[in-house]
py3Dmol code that shows the C-alpha trace and the ligand (Angstrom):
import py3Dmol

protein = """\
ATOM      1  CA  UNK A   1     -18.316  42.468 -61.231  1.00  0.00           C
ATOM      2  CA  UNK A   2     -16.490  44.452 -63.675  1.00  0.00           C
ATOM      3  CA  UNK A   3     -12.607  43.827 -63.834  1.00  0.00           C
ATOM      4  CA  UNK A   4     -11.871  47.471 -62.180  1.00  0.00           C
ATOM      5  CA  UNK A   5     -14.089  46.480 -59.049  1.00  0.00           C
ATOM      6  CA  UNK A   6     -11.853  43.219 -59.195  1.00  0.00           C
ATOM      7  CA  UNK A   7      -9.015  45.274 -59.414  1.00  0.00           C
ATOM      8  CA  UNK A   8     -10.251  47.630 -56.789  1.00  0.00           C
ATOM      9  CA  UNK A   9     -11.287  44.583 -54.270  1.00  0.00           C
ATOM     10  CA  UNK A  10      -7.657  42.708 -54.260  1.00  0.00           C
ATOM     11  CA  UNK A  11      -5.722  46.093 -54.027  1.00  0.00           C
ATOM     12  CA  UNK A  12      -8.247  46.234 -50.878  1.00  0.00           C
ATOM     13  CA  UNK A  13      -7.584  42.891 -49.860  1.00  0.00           C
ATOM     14  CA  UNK A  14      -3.544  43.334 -50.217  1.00  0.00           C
ATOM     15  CA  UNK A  15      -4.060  46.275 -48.326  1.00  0.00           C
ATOM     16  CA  UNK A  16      -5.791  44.078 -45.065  1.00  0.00           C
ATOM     17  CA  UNK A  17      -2.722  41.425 -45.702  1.00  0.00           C
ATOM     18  CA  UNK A  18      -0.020  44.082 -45.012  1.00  0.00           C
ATOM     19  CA  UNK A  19      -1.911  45.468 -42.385  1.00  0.00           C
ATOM     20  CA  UNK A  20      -1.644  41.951 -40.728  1.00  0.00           C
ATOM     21  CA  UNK A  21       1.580  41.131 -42.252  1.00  0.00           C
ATOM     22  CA  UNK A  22       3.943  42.708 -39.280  1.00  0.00           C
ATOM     23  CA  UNK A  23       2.311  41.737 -36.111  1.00  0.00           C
ATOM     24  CA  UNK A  24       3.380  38.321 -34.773  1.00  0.00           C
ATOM     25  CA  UNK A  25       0.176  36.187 -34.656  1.00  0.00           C
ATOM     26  CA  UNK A  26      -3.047  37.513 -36.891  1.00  0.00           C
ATOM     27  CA  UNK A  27      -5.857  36.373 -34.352  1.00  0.00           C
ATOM     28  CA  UNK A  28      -5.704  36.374 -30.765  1.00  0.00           C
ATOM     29  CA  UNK A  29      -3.495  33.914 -29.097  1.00  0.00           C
ATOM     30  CA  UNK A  30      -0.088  33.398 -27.522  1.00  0.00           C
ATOM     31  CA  UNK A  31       2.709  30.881 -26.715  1.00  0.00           C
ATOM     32  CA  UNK A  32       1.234  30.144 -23.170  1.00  0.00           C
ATOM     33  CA  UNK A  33      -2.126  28.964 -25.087  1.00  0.00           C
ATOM     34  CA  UNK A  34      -0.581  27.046 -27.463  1.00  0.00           C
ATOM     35  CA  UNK A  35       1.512  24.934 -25.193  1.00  0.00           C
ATOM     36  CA  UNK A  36      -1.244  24.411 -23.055  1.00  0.00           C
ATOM     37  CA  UNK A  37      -3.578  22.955 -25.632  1.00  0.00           C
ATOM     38  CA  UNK A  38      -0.002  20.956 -27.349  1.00  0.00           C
ATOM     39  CA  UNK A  39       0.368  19.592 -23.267  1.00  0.00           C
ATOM     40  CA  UNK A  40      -2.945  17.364 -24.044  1.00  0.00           C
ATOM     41  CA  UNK A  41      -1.989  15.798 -27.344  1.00  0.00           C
ATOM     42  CA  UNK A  42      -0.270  12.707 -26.416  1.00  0.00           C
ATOM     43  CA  UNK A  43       2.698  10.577 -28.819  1.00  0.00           C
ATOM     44  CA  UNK A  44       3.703  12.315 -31.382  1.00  0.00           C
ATOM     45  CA  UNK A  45       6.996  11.900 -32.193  1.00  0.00           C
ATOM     46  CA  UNK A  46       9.631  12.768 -34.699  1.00  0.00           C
ATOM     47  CA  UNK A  47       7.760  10.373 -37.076  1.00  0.00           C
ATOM     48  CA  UNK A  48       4.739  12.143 -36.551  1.00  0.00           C
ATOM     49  CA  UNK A  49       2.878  14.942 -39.335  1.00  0.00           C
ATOM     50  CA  UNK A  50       0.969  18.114 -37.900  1.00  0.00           C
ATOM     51  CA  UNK A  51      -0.930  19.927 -40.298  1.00  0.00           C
ATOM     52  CA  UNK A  52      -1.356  23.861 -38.761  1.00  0.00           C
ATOM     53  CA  UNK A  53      -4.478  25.151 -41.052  1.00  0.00           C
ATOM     54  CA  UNK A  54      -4.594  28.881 -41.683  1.00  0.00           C
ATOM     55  CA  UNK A  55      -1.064  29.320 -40.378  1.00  0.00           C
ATOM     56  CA  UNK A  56      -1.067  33.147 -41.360  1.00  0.00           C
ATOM     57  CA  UNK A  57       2.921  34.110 -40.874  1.00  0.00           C
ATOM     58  CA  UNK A  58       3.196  31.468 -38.164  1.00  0.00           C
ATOM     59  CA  UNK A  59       3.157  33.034 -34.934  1.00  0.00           C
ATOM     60  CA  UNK A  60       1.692  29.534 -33.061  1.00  0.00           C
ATOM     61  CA  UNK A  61       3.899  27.098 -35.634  1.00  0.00           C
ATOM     62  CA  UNK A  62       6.961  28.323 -34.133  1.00  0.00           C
ATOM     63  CA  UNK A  63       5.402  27.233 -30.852  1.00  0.00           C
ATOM     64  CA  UNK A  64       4.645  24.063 -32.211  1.00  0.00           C
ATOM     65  CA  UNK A  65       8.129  23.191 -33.401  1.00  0.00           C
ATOM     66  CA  UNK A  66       9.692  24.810 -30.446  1.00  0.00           C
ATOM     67  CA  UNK A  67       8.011  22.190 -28.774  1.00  0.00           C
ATOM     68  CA  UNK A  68       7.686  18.871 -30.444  1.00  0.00           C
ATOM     69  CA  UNK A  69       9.900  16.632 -32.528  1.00  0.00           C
ATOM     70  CA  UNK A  70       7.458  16.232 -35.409  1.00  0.00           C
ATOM     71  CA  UNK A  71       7.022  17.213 -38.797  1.00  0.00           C
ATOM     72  CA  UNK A  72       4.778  20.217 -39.219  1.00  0.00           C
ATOM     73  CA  UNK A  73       3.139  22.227 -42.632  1.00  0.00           C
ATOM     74  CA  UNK A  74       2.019  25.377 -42.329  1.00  0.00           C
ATOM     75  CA  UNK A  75      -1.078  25.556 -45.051  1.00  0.00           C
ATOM     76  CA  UNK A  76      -2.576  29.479 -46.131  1.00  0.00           C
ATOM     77  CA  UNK A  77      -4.082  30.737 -48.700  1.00  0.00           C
ATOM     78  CA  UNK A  78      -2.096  33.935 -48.986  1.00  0.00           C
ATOM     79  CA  UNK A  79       1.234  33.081 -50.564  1.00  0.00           C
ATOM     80  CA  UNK A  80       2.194  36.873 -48.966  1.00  0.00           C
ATOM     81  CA  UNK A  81       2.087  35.189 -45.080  1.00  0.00           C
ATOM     82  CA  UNK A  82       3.394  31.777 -46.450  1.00  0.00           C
ATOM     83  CA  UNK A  83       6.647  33.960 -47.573  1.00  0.00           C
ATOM     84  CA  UNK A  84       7.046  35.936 -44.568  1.00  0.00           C
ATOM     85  CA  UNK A  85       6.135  32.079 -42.816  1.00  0.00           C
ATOM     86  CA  UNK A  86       8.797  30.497 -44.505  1.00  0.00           C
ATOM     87  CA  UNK A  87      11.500  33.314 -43.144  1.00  0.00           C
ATOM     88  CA  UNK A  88      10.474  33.287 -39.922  1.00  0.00           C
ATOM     89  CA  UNK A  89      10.940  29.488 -39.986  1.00  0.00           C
ATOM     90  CA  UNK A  90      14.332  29.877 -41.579  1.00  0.00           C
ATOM     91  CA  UNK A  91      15.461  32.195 -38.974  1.00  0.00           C
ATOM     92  CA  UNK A  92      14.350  30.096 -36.159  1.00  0.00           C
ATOM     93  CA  UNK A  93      16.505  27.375 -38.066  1.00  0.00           C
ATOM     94  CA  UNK A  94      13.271  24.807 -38.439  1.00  0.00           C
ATOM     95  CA  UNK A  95      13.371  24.690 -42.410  1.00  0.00           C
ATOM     96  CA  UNK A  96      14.155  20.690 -42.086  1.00  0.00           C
ATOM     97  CA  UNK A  97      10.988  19.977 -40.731  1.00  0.00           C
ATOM     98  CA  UNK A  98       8.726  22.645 -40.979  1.00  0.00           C
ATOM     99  CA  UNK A  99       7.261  23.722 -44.333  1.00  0.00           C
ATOM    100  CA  UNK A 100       4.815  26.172 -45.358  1.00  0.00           C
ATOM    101  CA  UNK A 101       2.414  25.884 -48.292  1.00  0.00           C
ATOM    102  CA  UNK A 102      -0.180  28.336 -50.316  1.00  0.00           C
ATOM    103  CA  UNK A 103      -3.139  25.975 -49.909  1.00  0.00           C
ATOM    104  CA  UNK A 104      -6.827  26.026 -49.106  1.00  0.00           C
ATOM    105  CA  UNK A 105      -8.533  24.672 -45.803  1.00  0.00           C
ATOM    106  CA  UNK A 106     -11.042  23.817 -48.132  1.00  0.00           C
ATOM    107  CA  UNK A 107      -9.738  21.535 -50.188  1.00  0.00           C
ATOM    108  CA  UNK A 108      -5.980  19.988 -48.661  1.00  0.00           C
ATOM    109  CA  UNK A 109      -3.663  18.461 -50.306  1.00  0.00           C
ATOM    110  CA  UNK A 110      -3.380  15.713 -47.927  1.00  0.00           C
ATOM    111  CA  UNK A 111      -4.009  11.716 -47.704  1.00  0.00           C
ATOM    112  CA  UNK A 112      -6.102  10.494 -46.089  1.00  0.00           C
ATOM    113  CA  UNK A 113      -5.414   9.193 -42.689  1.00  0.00           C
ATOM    114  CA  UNK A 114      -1.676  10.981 -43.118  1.00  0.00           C
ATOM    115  CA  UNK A 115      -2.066  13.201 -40.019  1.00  0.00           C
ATOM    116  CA  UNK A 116      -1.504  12.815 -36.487  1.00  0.00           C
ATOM    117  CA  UNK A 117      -2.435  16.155 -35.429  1.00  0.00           C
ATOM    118  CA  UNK A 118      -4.322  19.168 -37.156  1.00  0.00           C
ATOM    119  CA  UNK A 119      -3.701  22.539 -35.686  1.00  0.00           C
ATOM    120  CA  UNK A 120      -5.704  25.845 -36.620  1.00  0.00           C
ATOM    121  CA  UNK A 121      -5.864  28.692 -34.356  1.00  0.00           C
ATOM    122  CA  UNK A 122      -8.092  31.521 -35.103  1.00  0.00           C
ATOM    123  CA  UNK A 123      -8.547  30.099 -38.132  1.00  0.00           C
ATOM    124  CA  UNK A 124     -11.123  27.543 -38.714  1.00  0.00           C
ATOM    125  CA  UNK A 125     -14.477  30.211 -38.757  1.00  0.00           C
ATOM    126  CA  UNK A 126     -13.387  30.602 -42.310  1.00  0.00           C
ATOM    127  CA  UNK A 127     -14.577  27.736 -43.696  1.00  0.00           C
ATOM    128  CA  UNK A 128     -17.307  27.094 -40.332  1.00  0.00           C
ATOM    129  CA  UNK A 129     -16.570  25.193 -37.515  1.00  0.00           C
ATOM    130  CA  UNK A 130     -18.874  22.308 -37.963  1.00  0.00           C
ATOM    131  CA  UNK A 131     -17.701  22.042 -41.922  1.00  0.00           C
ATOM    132  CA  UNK A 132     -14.095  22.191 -40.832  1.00  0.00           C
ATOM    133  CA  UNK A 133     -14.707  19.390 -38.282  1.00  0.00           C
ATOM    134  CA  UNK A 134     -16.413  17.200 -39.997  1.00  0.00           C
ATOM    135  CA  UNK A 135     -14.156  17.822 -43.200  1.00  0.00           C
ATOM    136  CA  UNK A 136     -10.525  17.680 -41.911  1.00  0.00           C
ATOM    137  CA  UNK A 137     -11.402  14.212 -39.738  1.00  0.00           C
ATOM    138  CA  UNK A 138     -10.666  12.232 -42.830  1.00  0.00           C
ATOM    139  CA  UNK A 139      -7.368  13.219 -42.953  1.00  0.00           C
ATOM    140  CA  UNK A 140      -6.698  12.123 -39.289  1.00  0.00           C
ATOM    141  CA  UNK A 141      -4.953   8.918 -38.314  1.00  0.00           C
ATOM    142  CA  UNK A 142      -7.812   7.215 -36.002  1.00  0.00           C
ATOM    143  CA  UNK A 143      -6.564   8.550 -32.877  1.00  0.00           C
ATOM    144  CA  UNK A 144      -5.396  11.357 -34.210  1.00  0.00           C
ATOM    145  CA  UNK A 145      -6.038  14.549 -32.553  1.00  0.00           C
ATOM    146  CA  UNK A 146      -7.345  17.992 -33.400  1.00  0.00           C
ATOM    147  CA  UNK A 147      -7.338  21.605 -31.767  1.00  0.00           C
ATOM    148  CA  UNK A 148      -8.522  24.716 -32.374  1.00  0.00           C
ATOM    149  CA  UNK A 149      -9.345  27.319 -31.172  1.00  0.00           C
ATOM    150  CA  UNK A 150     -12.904  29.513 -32.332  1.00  0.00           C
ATOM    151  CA  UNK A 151     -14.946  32.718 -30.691  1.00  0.00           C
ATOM    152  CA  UNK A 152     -17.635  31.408 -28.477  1.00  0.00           C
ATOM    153  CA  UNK A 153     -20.455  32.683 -26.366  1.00  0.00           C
ATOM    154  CA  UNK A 154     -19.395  32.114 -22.615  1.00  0.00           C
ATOM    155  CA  UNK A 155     -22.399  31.751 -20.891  1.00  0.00           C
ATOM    156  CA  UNK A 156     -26.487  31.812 -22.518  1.00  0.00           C
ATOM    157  CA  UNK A 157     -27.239  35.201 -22.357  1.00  0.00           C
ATOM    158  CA  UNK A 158     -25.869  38.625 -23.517  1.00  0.00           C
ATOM    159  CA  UNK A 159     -26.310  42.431 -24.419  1.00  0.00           C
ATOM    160  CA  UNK A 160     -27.751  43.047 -27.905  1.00  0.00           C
ATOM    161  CA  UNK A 161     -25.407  44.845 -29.143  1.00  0.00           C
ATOM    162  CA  UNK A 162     -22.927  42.517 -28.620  1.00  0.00           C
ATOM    163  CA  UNK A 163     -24.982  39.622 -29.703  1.00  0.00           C
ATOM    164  CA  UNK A 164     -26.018  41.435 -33.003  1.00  0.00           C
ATOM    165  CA  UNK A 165     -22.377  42.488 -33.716  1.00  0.00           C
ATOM    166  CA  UNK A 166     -20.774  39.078 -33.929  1.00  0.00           C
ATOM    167  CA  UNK A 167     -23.912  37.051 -35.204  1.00  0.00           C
ATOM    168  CA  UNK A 168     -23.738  39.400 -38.158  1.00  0.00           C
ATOM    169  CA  UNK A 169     -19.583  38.863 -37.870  1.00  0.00           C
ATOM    170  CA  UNK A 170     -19.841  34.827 -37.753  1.00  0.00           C
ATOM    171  CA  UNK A 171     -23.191  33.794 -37.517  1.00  0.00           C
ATOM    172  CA  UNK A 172     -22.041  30.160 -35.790  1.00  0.00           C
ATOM    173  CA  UNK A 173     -20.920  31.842 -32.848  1.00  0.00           C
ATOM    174  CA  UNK A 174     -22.464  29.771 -30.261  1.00  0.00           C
ATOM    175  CA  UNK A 175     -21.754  28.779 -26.963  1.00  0.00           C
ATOM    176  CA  UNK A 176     -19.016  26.118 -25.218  1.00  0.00           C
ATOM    177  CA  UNK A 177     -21.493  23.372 -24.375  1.00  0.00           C
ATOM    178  CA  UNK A 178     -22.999  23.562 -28.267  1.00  0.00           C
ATOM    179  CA  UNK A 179     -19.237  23.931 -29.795  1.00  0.00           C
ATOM    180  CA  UNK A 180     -18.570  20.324 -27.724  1.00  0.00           C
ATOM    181  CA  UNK A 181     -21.425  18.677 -28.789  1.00  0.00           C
ATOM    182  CA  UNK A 182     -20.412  19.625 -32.777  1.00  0.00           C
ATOM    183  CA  UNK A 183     -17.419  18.191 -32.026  1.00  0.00           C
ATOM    184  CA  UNK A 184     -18.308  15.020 -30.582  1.00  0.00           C
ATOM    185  CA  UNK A 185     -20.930  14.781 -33.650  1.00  0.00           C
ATOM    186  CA  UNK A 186     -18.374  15.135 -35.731  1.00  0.00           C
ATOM    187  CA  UNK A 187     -16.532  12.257 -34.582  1.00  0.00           C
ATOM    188  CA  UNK A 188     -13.945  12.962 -31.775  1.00  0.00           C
ATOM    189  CA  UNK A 189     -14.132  12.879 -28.707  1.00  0.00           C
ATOM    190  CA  UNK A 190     -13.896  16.054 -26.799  1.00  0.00           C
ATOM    191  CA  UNK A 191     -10.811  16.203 -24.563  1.00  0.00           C
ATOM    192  CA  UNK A 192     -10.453  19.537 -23.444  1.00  0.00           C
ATOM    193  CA  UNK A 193     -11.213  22.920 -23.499  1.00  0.00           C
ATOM    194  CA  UNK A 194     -10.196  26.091 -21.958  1.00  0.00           C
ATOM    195  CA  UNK A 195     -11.168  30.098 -22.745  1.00  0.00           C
ATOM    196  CA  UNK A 196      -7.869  32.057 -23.459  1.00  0.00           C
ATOM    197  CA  UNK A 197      -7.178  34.685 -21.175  1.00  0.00           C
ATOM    198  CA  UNK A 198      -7.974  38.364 -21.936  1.00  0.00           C
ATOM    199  CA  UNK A 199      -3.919  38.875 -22.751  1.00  0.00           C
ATOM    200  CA  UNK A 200      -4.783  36.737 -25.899  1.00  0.00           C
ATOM    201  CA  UNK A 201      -7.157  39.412 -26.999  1.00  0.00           C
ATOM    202  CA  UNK A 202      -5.433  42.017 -25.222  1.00  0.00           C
ATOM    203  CA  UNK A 203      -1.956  41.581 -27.660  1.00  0.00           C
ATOM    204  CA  UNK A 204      -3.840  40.994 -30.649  1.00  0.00           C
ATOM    205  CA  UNK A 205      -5.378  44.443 -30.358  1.00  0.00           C
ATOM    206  CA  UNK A 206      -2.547  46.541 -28.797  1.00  0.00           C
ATOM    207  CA  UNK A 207      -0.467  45.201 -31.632  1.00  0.00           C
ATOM    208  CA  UNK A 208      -3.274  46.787 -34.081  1.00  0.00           C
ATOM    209  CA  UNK A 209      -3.272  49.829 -32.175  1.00  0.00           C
ATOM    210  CA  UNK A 210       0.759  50.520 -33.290  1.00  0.00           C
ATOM    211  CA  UNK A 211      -0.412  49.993 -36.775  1.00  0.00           C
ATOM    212  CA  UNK A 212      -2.968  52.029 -37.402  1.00  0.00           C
ATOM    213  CA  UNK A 213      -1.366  55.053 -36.802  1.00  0.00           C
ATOM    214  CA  UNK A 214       1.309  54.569 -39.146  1.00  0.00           C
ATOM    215  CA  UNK A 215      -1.146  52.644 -41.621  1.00  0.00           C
ATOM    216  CA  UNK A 216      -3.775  56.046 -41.387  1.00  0.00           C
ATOM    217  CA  UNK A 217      -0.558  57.856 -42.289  1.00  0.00           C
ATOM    218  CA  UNK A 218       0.567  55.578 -44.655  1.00  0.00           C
ATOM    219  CA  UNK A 219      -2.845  55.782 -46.818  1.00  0.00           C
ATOM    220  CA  UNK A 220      -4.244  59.424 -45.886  1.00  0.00           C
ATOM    221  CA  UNK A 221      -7.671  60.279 -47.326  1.00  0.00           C
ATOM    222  CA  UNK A 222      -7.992  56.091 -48.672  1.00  0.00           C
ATOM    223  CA  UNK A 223     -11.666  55.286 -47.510  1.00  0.00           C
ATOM    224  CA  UNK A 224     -11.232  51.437 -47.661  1.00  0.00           C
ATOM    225  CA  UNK A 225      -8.243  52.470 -44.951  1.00  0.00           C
ATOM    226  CA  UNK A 226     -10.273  54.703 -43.102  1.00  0.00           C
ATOM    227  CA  UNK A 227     -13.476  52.507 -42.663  1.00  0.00           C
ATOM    228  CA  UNK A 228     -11.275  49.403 -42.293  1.00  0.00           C
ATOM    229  CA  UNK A 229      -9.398  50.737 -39.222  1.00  0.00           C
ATOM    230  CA  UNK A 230     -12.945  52.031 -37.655  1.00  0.00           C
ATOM    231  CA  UNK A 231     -14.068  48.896 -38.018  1.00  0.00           C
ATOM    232  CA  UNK A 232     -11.345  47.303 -36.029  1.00  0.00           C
ATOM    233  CA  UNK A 233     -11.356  50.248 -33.754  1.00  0.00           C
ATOM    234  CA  UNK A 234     -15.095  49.469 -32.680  1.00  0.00           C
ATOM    235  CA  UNK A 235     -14.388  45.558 -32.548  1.00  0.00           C
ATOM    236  CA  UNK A 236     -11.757  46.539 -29.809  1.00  0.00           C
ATOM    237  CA  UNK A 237     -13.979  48.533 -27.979  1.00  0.00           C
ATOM    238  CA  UNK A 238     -16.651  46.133 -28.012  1.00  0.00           C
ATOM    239  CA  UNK A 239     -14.254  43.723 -26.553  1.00  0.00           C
ATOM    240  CA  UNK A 240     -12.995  46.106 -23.698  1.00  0.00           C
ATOM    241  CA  UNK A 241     -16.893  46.594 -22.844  1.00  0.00           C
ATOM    242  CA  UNK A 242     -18.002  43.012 -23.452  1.00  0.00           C
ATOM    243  CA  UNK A 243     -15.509  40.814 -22.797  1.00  0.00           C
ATOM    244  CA  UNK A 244     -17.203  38.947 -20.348  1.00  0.00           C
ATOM    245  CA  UNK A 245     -19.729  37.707 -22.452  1.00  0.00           C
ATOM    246  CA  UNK A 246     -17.462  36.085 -25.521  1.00  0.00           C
ATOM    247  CA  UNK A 247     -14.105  34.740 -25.968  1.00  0.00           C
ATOM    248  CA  UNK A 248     -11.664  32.477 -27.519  1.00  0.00           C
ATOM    249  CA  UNK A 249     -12.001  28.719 -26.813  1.00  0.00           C
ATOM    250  CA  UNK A 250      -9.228  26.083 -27.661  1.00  0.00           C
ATOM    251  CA  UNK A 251     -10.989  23.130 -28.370  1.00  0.00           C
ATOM    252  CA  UNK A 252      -9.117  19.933 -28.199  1.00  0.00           C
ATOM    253  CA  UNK A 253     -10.680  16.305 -29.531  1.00  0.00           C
ATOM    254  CA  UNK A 254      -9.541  12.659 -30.561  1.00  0.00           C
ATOM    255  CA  UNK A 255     -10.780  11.099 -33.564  1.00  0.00           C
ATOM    256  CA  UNK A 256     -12.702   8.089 -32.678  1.00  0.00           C
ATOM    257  CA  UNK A 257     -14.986   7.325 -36.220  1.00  0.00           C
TER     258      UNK A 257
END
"""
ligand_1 = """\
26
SAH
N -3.251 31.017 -37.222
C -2.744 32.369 -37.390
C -3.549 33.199 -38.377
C -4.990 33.446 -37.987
S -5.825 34.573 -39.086
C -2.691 33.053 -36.038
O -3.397 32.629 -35.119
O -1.943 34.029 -35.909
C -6.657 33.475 -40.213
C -5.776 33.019 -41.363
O -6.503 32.113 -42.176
C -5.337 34.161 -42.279
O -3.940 34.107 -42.416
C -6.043 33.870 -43.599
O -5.312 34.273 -44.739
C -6.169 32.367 -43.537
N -7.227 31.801 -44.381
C -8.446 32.343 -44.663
N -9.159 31.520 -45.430
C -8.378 30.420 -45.672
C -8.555 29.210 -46.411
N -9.685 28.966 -47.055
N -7.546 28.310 -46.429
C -6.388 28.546 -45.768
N -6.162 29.683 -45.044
C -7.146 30.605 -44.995
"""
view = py3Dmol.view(width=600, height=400)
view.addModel(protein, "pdb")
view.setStyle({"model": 0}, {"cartoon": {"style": "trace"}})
view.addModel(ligand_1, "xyz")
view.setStyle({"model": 1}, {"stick": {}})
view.zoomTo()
view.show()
């Protein structure tokens, strides 16, 4: 790759970030969800360390501190979210005990055995489910917990279209009884799991929808725009025509090897 497409590909990916930068949460989700999967992780306390993995700007962190006594660090790898992260958590007055950090879900700078809870919503497809599992247990206390939440098939059969557009999207899409087993393979024990309501989905893509306007505007007759904001125009219709067929899953588990 020449250094102009290099150029070319992180104006391009600066251009997604800013995109993302405004609306609250970057993946679908919402307080509701994350307090329900928090109200099945048992002791922590304020001597207790939550890791939240691919914490974008830190729409469910806030949740998490609203909500627990703990320490918590936000970990991204785009220092842009981790800045806007860091306000938001100074503004909701949480900068004692909540700290975000430019870092890779691929390789943490943790100990190991130093966490009592990991957190990733919408998150953990980046590196693969399984791999993120199976990686991040390490860093767990034993008993530690973990939740997350990842697209899944709800039930064993679907339209092709549908099928074809996320296998090609995230080709370990699978469905809720296969997701459990991974986890339990991996070494926790499954403790819950629920499908986030359609609202999840519902925000995530109405707050897109007030951005693209403005974004279209913003960069008139920019391709990488145009295509970019079809492409998450036709993800949104898939979803309003499929929606029964795949959704969000919070997985919740206990390490136990
Ligand atoms: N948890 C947030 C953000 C979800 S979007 C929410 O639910 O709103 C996924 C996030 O993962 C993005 O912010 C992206 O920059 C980040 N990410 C992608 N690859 C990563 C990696 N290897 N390590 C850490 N973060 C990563």
């Amino acid at each position: 790759m020449s250094s102009d497409d290099q150029a070319k590909d992180e104006f391009d990916l600066n251009i997604i970030y800013n995109y993302f930068l405004d609306t609250e949460r970057q993946g679908p989700g919402s307080t509701e969800a994350t307090r329900k999967a928090l109200n099945f992780i048992a002791g922590l306390s304020e001597k207790s360390l939550i890791a939240d993995l691919g914490c974008g700007t830190g729409g469910q962190t806030i949740v998490l501190a609203q909500n627990t006594t703990s320490k918590i660090i936000g970990v991204e790898l785009w220092p842009v979210f981790i800045k806007q992260f860091n306000k938001n958590i100074q503004t909701q007055n949480f900068q004692d005990r909540v700290q975000g950090i430019v870092g890779n879900m691929d390789n943490l700078p943790f100990e190991k055995e130093e966490l009592d809870l990991i957190w990733s919503e919408g998150a953990i497809y980046n590196i693969g489910f399984e791999r993120g599992l199976n990686d991040w247990r390490k860093f767990l206390k034993q008993d530690g917990y973990i939740a997350v939440t990842e697209i899944s098939w709800l039930g064993e059969t679907r339209p092709t279209v549908i099928n074809d557009f996320w296998q090609k999207s995230y080709s370990e899409i699978n469905t809720i009884p296969i997701k459990i087993t991974q986890m339990q393979k991996a070494g926790y024990l499954p403790i819950a799991n629920f499908i986030l309501p359609e609202n999840c989905w519902s925000n995530y893509y109405a707050q897109q929808a007030r951005m693209q306007e403005s974004f279209l505007q913003k960069y008139a007759g920019n391709k990488f725009v145009e295509e970019f904001v079809a492409q998450q125009r036709y993800e949104a219709t898939l979803f309003d025509q499929y929606k029964a067929y795949y959704g969000y899953v919070f997985y919740i588990g206990k390490r136990i090897k």
